[in-house]
mmCIF file of the N, C-alpha and C atoms, coordinates in Angstrom:
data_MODEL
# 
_entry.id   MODEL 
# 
loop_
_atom_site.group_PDB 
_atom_site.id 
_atom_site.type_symbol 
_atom_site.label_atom_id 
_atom_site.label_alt_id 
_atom_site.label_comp_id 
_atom_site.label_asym_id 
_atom_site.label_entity_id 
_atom_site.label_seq_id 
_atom_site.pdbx_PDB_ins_code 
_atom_site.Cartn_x 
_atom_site.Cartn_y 
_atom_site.Cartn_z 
_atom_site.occupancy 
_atom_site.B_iso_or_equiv 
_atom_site.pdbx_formal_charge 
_atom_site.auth_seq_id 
_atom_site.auth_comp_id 
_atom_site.auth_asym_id 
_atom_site.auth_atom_id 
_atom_site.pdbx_PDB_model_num 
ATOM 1   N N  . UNK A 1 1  ? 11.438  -0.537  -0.966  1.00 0.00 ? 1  UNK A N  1 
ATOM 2   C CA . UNK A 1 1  ? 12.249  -0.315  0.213   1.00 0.00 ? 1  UNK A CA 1 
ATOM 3   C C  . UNK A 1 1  ? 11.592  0.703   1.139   1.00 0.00 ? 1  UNK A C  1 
ATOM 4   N N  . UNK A 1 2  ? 11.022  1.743   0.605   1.00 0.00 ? 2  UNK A N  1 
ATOM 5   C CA . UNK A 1 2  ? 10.475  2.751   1.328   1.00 0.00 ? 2  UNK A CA 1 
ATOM 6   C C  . UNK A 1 2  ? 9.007   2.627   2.060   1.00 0.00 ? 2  UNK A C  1 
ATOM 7   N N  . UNK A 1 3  ? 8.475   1.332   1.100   1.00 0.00 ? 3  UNK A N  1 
ATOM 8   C CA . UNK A 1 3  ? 7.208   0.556   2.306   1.00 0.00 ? 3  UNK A CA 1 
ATOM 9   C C  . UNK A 1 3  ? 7.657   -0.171  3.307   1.00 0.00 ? 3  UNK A C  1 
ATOM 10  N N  . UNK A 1 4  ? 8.637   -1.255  3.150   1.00 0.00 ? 4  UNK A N  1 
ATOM 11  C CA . UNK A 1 4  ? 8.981   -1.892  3.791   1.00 0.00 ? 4  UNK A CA 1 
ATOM 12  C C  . UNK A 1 4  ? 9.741   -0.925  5.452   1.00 0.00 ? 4  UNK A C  1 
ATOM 13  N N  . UNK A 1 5  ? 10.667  0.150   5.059   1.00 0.00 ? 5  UNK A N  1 
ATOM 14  C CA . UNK A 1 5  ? 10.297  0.964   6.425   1.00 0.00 ? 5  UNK A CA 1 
ATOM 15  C C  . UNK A 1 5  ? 10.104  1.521   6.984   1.00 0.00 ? 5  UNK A C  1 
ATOM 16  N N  . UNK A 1 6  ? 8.956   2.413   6.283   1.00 0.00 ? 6  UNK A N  1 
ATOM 17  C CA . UNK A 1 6  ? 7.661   2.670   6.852   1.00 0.00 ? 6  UNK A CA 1 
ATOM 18  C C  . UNK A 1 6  ? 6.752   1.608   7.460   1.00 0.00 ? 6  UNK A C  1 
ATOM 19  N N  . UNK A 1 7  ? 6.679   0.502   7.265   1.00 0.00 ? 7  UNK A N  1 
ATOM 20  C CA . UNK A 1 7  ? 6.104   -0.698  7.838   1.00 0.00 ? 7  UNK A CA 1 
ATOM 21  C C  . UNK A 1 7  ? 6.837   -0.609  9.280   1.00 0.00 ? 7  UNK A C  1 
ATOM 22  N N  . UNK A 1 8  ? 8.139   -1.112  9.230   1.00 0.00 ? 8  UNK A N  1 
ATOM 23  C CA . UNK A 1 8  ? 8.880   -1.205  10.384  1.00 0.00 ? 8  UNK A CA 1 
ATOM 24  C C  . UNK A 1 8  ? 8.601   0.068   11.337  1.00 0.00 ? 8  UNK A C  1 
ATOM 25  N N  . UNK A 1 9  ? 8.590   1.330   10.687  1.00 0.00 ? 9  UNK A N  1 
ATOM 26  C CA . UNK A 1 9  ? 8.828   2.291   11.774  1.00 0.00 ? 9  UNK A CA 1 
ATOM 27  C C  . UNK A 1 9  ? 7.053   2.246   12.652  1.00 0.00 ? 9  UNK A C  1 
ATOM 28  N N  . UNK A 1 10 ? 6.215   1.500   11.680  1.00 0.00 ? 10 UNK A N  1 
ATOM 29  C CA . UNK A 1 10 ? 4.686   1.956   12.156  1.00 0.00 ? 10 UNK A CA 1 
ATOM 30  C C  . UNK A 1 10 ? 4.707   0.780   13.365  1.00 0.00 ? 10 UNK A C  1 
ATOM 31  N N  . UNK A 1 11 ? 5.636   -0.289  12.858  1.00 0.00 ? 11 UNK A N  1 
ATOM 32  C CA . UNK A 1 11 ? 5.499   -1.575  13.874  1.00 0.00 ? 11 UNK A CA 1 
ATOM 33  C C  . UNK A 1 11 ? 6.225   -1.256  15.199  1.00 0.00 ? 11 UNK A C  1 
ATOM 34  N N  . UNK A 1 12 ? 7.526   -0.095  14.999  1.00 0.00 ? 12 UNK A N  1 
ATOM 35  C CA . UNK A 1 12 ? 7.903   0.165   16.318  1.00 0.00 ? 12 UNK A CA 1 
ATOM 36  C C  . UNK A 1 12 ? 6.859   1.041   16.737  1.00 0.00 ? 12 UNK A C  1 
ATOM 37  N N  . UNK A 1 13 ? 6.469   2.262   16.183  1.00 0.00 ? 13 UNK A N  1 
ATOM 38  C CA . UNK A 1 13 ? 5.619   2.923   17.129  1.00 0.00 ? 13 UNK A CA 1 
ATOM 39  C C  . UNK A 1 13 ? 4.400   2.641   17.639  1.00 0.00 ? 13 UNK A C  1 
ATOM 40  N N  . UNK A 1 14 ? 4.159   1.192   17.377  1.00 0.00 ? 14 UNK A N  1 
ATOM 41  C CA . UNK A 1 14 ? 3.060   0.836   17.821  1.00 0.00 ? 14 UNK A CA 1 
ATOM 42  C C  . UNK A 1 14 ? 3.374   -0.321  18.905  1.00 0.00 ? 14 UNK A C  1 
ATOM 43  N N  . UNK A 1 15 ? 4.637   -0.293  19.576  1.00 0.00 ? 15 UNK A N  1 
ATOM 44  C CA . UNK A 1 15 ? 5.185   -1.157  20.361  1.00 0.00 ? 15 UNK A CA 1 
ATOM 45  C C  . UNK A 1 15 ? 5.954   -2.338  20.146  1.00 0.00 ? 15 UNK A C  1 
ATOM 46  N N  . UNK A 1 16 ? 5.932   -2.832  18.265  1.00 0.00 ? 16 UNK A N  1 
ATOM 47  C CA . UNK A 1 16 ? 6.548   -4.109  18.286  1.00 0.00 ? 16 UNK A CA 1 
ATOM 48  C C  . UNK A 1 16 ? 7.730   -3.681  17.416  1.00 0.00 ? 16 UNK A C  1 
ATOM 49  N N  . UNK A 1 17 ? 8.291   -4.758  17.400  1.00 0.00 ? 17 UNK A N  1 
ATOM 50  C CA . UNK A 1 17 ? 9.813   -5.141  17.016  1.00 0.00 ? 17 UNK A CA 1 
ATOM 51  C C  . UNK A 1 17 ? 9.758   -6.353  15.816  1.00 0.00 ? 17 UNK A C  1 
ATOM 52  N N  . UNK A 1 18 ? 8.153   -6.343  15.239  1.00 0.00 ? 18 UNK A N  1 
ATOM 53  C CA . UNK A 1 18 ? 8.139   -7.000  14.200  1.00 0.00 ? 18 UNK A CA 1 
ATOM 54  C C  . UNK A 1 18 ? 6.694   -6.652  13.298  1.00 0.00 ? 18 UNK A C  1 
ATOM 55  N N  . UNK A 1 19 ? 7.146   -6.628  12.237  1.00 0.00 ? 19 UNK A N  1 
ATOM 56  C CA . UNK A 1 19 ? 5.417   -6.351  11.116  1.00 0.00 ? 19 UNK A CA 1 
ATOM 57  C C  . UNK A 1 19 ? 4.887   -7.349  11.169  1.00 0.00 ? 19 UNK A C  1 
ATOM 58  N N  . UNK A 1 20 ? 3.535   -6.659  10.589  1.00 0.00 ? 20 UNK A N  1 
ATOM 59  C CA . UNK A 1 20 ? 2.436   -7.299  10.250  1.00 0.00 ? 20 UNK A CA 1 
ATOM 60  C C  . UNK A 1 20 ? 1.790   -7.230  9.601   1.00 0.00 ? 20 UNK A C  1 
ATOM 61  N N  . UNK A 1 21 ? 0.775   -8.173  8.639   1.00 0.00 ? 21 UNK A N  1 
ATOM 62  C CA . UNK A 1 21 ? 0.485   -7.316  7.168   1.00 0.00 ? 21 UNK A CA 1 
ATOM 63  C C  . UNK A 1 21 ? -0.453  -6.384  7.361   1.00 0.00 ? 21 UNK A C  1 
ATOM 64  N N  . UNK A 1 22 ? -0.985  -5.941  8.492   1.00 0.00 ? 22 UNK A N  1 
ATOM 65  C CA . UNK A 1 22 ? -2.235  -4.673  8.863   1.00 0.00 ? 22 UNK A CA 1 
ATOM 66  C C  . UNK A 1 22 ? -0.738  -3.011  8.283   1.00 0.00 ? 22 UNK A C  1 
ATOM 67  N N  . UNK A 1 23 ? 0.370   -3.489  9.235   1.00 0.00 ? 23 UNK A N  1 
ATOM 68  C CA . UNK A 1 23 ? 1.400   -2.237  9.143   1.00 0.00 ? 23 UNK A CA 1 
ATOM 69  C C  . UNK A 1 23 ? 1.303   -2.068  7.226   1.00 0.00 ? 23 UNK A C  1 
ATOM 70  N N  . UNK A 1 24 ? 1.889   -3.083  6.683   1.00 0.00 ? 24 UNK A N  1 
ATOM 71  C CA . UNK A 1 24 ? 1.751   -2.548  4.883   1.00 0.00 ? 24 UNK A CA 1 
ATOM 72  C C  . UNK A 1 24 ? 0.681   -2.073  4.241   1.00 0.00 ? 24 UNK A C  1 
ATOM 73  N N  . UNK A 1 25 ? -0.482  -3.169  4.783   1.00 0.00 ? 25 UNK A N  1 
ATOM 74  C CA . UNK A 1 25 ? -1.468  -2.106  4.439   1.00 0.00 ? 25 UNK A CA 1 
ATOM 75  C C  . UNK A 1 25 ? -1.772  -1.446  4.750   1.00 0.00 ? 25 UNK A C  1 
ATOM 76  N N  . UNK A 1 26 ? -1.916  -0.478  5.505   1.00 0.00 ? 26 UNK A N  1 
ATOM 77  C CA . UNK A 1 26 ? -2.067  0.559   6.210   1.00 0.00 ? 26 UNK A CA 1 
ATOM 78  C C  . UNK A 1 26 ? -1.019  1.961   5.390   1.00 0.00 ? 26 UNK A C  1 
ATOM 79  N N  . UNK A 1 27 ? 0.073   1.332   5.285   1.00 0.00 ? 27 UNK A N  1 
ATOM 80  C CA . UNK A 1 27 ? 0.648   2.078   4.364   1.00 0.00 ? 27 UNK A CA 1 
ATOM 81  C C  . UNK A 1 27 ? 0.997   2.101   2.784   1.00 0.00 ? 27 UNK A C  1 
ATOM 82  N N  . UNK A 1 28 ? 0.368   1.327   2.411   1.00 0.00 ? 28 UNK A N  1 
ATOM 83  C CA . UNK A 1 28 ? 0.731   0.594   0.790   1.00 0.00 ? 28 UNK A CA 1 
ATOM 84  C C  . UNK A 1 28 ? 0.050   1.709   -0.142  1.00 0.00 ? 28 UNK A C  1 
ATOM 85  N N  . UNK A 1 29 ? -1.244  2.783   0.122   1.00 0.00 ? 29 UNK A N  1 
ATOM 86  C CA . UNK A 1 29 ? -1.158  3.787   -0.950  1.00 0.00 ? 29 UNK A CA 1 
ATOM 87  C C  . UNK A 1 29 ? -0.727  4.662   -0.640  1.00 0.00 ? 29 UNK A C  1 
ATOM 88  N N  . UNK A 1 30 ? -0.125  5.688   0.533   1.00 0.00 ? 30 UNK A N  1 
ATOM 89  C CA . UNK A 1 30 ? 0.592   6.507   0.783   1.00 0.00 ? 30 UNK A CA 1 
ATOM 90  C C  . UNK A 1 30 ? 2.064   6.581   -0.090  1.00 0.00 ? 30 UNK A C  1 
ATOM 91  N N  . UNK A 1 31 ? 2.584   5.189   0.107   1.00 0.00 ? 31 UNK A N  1 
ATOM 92  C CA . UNK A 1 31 ? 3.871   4.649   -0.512  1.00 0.00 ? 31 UNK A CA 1 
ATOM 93  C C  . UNK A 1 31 ? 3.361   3.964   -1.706  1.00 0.00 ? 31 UNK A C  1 
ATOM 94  N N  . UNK A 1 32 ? 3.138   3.708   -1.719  1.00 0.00 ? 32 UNK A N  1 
ATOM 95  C CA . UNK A 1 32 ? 2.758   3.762   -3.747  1.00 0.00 ? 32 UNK A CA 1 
ATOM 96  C C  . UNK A 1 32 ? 1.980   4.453   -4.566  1.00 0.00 ? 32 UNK A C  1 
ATOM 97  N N  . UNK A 1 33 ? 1.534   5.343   -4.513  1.00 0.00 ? 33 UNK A N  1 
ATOM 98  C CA . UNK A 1 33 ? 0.527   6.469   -5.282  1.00 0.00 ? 33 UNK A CA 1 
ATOM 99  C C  . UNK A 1 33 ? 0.844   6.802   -6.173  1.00 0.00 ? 33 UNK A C  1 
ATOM 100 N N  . UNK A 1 34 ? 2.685   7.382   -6.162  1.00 0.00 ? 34 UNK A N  1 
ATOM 101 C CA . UNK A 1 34 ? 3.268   7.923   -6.927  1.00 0.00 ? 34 UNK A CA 1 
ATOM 102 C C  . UNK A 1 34 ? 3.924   7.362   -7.579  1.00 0.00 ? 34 UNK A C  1 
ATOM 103 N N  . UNK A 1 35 ? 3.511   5.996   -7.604  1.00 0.00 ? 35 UNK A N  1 
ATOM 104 C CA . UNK A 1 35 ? 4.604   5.161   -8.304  1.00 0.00 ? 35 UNK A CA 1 
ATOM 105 C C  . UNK A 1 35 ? 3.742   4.783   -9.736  1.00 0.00 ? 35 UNK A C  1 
ATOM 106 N N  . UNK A 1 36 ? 1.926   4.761   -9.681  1.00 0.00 ? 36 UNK A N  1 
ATOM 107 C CA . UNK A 1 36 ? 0.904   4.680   -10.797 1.00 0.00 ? 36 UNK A CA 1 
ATOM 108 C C  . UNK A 1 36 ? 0.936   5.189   -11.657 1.00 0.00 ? 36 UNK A C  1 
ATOM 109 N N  . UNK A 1 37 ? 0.919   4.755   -12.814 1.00 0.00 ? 37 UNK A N  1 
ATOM 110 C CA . UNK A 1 37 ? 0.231   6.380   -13.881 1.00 0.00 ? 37 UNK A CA 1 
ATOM 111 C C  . UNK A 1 37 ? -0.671  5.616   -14.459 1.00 0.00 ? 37 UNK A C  1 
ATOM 112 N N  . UNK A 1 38 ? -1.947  6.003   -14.422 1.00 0.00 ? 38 UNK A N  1 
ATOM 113 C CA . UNK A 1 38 ? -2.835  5.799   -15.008 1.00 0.00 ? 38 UNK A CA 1 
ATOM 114 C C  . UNK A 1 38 ? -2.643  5.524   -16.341 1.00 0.00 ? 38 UNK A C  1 
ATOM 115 N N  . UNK A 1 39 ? -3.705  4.574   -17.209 1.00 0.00 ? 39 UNK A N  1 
ATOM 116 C CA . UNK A 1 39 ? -3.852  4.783   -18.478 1.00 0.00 ? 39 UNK A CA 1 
ATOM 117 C C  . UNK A 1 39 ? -5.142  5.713   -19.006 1.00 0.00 ? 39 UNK A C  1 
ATOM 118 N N  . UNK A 1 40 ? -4.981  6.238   -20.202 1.00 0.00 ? 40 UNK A N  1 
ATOM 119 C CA . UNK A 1 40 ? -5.920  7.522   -20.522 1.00 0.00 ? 40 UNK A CA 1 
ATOM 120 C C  . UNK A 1 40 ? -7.385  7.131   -20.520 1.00 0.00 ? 40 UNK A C  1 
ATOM 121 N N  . UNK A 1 41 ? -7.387  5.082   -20.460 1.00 0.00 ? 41 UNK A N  1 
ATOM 122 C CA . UNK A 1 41 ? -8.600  4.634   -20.837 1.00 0.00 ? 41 UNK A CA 1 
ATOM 123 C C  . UNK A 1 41 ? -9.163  4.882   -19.204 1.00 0.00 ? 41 UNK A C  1 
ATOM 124 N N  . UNK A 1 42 ? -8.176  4.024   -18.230 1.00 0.00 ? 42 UNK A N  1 
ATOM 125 C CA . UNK A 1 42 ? -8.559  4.543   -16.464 1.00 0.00 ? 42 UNK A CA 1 
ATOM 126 C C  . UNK A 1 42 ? -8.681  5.987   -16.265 1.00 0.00 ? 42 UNK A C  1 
ATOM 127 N N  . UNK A 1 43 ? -8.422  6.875   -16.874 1.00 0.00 ? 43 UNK A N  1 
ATOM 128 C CA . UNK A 1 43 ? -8.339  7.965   -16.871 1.00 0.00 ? 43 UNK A CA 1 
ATOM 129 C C  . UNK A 1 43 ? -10.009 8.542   -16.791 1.00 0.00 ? 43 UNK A C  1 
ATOM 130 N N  . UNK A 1 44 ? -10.355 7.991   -18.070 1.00 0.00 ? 44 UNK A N  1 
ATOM 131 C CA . UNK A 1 44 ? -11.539 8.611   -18.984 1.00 0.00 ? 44 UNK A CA 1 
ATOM 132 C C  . UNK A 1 44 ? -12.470 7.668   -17.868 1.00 0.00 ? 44 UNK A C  1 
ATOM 133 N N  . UNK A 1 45 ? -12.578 6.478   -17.350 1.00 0.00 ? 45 UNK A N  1 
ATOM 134 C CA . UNK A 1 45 ? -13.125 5.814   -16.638 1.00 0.00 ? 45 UNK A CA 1 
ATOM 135 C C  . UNK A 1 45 ? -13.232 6.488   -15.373 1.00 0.00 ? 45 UNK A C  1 
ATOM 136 N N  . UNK A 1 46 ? -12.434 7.469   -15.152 1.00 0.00 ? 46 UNK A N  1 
ATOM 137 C CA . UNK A 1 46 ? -12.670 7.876   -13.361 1.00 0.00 ? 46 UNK A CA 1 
ATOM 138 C C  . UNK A 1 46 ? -11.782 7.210   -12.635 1.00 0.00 ? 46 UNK A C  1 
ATOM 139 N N  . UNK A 1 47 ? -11.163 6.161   -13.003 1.00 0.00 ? 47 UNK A N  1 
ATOM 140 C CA . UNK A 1 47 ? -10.143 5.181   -11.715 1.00 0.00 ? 47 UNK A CA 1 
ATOM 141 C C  . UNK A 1 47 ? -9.692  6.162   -10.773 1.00 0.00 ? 47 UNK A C  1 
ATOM 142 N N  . UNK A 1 48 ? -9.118  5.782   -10.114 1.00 0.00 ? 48 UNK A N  1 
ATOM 143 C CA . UNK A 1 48 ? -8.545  6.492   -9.204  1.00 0.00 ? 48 UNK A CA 1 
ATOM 144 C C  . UNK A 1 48 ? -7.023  5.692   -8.775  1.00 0.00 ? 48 UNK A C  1 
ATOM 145 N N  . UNK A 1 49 ? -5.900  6.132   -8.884  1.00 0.00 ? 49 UNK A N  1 
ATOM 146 C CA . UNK A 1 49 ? -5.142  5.575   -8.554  1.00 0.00 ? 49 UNK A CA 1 
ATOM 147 C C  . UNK A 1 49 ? -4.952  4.960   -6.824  1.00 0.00 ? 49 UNK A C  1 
ATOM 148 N N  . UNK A 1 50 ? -5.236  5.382   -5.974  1.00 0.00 ? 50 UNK A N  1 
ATOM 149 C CA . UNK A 1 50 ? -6.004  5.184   -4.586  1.00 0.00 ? 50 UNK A CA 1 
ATOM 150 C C  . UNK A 1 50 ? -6.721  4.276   -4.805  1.00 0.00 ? 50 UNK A C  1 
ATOM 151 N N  . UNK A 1 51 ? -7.738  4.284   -5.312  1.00 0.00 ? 51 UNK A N  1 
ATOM 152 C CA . UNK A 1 51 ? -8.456  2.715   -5.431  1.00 0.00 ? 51 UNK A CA 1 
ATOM 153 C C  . UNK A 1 51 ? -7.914  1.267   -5.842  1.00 0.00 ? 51 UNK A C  1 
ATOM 154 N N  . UNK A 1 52 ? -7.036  2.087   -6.517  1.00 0.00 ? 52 UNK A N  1 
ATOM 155 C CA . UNK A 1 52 ? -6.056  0.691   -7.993  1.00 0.00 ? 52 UNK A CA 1 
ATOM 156 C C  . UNK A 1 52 ? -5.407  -0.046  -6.833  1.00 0.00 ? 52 UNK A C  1 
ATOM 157 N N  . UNK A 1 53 ? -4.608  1.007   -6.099  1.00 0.00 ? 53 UNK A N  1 
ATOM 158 C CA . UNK A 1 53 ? -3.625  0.330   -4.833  1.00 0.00 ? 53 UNK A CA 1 
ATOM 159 C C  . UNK A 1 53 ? -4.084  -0.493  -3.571  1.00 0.00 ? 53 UNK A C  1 
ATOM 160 N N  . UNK A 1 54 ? -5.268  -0.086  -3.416  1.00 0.00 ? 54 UNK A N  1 
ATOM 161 C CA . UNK A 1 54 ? -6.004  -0.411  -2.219  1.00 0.00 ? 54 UNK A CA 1 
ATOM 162 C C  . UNK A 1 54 ? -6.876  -1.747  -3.092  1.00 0.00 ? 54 UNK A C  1 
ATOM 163 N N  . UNK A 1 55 ? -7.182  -1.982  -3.996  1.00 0.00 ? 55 UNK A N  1 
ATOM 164 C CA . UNK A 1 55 ? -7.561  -2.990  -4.807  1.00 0.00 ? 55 UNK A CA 1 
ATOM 165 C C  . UNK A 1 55 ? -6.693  -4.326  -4.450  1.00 0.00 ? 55 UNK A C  1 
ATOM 166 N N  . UNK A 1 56 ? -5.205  -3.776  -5.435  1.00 0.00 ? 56 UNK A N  1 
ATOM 167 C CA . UNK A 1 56 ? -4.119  -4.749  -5.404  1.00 0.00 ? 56 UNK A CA 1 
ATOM 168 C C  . UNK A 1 56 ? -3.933  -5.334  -3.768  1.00 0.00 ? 56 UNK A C  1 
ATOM 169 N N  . UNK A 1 57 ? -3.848  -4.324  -2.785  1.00 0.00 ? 57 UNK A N  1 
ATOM 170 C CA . UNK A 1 57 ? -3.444  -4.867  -1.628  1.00 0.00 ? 57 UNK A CA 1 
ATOM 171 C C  . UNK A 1 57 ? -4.155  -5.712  -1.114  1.00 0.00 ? 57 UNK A C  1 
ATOM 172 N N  . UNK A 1 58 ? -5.689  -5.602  -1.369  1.00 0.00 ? 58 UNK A N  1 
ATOM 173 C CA . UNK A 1 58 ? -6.828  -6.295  -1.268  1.00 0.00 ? 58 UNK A CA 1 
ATOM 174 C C  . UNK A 1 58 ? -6.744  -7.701  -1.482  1.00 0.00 ? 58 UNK A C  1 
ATOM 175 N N  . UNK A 1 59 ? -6.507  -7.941  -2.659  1.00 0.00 ? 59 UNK A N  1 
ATOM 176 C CA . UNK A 1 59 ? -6.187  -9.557  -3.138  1.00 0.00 ? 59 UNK A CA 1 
ATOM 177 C C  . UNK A 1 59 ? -5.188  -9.898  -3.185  1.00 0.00 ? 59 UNK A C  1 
ATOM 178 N N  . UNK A 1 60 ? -4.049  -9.064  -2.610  1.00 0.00 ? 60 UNK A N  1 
ATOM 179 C CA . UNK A 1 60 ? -3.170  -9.869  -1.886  1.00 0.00 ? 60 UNK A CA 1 
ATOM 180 C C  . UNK A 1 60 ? -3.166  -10.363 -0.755  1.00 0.00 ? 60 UNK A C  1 
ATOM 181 N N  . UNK A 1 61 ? -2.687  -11.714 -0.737  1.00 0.00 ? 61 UNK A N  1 
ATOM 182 C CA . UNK A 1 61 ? -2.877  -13.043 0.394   1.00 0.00 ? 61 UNK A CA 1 
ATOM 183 C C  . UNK A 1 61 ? -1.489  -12.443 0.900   1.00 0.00 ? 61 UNK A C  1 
ATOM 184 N N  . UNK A 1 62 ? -1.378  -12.086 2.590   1.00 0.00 ? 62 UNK A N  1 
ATOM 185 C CA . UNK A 1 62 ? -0.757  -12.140 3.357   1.00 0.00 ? 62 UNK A CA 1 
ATOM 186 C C  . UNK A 1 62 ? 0.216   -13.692 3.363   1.00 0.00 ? 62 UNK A C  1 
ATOM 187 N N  . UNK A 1 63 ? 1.884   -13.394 3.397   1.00 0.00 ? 63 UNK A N  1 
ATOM 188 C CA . UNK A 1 63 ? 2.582   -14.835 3.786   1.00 0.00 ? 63 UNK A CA 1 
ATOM 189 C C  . UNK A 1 63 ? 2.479   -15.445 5.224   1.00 0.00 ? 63 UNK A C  1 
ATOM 190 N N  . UNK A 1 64 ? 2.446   -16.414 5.239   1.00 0.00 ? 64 UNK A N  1 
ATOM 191 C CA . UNK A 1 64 ? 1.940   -16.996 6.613   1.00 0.00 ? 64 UNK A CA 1 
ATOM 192 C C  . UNK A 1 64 ? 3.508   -17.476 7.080   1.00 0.00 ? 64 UNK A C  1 
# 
């Protein structure tokens, strides 16, 4: 809920009255960072939870 409006508020201040999937991503690790917890193995690996999110958003296919 809390991406979704943050999405909206980035889509009004950027003049529109509707999203777009640039607005979620744009905000999708800000608003989810804290939602990760690593495992001790990503841990010991270096992951980065920032990367994990920006990954996922990555190969997600926008709905048309």
């Amino acid at each position: 809920a809390m991406l979704a409006r943050a999405a909206r508020a980035r889509a009004t201040l950027d003049g529109r009255s509707y999203v777009i999937p640039d607005d979620v991503k744009a905000l999708a690790v800000p608003a989810l960072r804290h939602r990760v917890i690593l495992s001790p193995a990503a841990q010991i690996d270096g992951r980065l939870v920032e990367q994990i999110v920006s990954d996922l958003v990555d190969q997600t296919e926008a709905p048309r």
